[in-house]
C-alpha distance (Angstrom), angle and dihedral (degrees) to the residues before:
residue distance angle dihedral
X1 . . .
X2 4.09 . .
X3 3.37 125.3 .
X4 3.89 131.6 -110.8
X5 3.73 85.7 -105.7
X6 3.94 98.7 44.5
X7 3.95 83.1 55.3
X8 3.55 102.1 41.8
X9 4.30 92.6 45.3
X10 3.79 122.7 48.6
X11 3.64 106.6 -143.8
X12 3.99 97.4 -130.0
X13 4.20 95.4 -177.0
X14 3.70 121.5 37.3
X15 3.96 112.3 -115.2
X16 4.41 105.7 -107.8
X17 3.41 105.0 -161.9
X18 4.13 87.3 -175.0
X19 3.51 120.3 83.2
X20 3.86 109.4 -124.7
X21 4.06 89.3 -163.1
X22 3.70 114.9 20.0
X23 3.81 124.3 161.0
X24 3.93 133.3 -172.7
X25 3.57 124.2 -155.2
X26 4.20 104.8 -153.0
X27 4.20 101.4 -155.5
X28 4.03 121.5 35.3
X29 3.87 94.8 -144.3
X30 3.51 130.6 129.9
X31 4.38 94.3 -84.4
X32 4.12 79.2 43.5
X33 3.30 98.3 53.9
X34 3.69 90.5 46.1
X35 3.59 92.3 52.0
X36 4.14 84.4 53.9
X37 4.22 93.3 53.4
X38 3.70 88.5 44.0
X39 3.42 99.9 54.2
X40 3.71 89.9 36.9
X41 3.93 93.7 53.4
X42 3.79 98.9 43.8
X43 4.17 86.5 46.0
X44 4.18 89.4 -118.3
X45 3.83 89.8 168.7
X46 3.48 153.3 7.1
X47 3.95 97.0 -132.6
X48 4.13 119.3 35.3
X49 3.78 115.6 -164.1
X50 3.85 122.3 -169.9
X51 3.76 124.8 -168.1
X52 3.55 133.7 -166.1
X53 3.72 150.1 156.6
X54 3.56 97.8 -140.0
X55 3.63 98.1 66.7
X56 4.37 97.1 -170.0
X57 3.09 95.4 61.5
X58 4.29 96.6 40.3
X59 3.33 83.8 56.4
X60 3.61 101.3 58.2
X61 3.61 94.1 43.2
X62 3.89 87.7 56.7
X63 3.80 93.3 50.4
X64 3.93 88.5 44.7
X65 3.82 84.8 52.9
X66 3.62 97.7 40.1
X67 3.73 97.1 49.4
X68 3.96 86.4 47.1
X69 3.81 85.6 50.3
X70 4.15 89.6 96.9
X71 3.69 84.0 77.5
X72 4.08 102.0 43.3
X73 3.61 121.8 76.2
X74 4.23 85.7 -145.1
X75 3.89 98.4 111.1
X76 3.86 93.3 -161.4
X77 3.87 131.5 50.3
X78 4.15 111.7 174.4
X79 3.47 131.1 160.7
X80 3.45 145.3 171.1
X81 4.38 154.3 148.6
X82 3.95 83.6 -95.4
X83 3.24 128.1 90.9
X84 4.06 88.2 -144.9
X85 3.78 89.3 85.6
X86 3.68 93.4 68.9
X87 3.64 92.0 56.5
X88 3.88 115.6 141.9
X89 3.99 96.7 7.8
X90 3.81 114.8 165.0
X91 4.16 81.0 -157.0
X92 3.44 139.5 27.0
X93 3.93 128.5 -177.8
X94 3.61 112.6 -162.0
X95 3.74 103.3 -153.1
X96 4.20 92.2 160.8
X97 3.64 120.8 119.3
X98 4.30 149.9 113.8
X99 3.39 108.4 -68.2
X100 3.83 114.9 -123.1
X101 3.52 116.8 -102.2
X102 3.90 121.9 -128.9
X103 3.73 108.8 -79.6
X104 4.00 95.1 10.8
X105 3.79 124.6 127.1
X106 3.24 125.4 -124.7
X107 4.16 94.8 -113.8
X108 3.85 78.3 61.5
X109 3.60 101.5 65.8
X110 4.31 82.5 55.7
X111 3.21 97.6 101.9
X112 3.86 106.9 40.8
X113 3.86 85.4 53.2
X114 3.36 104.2 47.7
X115 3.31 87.6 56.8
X116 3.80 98.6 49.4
X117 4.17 83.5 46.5
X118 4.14 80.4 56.3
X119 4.22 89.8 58.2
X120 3.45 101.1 46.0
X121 3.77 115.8 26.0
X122 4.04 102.9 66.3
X123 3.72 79.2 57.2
X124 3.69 102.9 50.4
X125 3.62 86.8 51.0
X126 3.86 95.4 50.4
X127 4.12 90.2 49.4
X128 4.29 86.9 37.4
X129 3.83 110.6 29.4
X130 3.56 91.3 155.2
X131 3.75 101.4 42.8
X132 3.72 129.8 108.8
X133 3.83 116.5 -128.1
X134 3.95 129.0 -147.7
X135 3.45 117.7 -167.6
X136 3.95 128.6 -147.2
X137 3.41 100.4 156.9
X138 4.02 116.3 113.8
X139 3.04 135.8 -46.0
X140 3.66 81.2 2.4
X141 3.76 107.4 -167.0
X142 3.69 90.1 53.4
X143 3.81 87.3 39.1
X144 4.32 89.3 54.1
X145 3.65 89.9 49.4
X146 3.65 92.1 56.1
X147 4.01 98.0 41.9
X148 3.89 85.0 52.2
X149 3.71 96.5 52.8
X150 4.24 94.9 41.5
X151 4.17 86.0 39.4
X152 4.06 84.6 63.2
X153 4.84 67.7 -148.4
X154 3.98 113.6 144.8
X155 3.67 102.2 -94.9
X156 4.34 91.4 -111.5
X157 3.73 76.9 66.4
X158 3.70 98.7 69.0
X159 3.30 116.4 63.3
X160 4.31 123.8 -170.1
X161 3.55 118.4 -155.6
X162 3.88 82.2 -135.2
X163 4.05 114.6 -174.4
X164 3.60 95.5 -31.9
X165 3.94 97.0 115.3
X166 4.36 84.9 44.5
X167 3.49 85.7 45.7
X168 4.29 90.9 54.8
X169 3.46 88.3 45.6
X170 4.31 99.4 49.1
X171 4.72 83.5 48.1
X172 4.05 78.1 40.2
X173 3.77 86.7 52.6
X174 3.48 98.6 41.4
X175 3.63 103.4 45.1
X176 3.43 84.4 52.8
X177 4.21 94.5 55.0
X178 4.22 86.6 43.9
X179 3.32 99.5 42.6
X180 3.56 91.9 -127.2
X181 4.12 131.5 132.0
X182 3.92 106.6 -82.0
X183 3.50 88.2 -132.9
X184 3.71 98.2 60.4
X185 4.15 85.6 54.1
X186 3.89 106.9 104.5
């Protein structure tokens, strides 16, 4: 038996309760949080999932996003300290890690990483078997390397976002020093 509603309003799109393009952010920092307005802006995904372990300030971001939503096409914004919000992501951009101390190198951060990488990456991949991961954290090509040995993932499934941001800032630099537009630098 329908109800009232069900024969009053014709249901013109069938309800899909699984995302067709969800991504999860891992880390709510500043290069997180960039990662979230980007994807957000250029209309990456249908579903955006942020995780964190510091759960305050997660949950402001979310509400930030969320009341910002009015101008996203993203119909979903979740987030949460478990890993069971990523669930089913196509992508997932691990932006977690230590954050370098004044006067550290990068090659000391290693460590402290790797073993954050350890925590959190067996359970991405249980909640996202079939995802593809890109890696920001630092130093990132050591920090892909181990995320694609721990993920157990084929290796075109973990992606490092390499020198690309030193590479922006040498044409930055450049451009600068010519006086020519950055973006004809190559």
């Amino acid at each position: 038996m329908s109800t009232v509603k069900e024969q009053l309003i014709e249901n013109l799109t069938a309800e899909d309760k699984t995302s067709q393009c969800k991504i999860t952010i891992v880390g709510t920092g500043a290069v997180g949080m960039a990662c979230a307005i980007c994807i957000l802006l250029k209309d990456l995904a249908d579903e955006l999932a942020l995780v964190d372990v510091a759960e305050d300030k997660l949950k402001g971001e979310m509400m930030d996003l969320q009341h910002g939503s009015l101008f996203f096409s993203t119909s979903k914004i979740t987030s949460g300290k478990d890993y069971s919000v990523s669930a089913n992501s196509k992508l997932v951009i691990v932006t977690a890690g230590a954050r370098q101390q004044e006067g550290e190198g990068r090659l000391a951060l290693v460590q402290r990483n790797v073993n954050i990488m350890k925590s959190i990456i067996p359970t991405i991949v249980r909640h996202s078997p079939d995802c593809k991961m890109l890696i920001v954290s630092n130093p990132v090509d050591i920090l892909a390397y181990v995320v694609w040995k721990l993920s157990g993932l084929p290796a075109t499934r973990v992606i490092g976002s390499g020198c690309n941001l030193d590479s922006a800032r040498f044409r930055y630099l450049i451009g600068e020093k010519l006086d020519v537009q950055k973006d004809l630098v190559f």
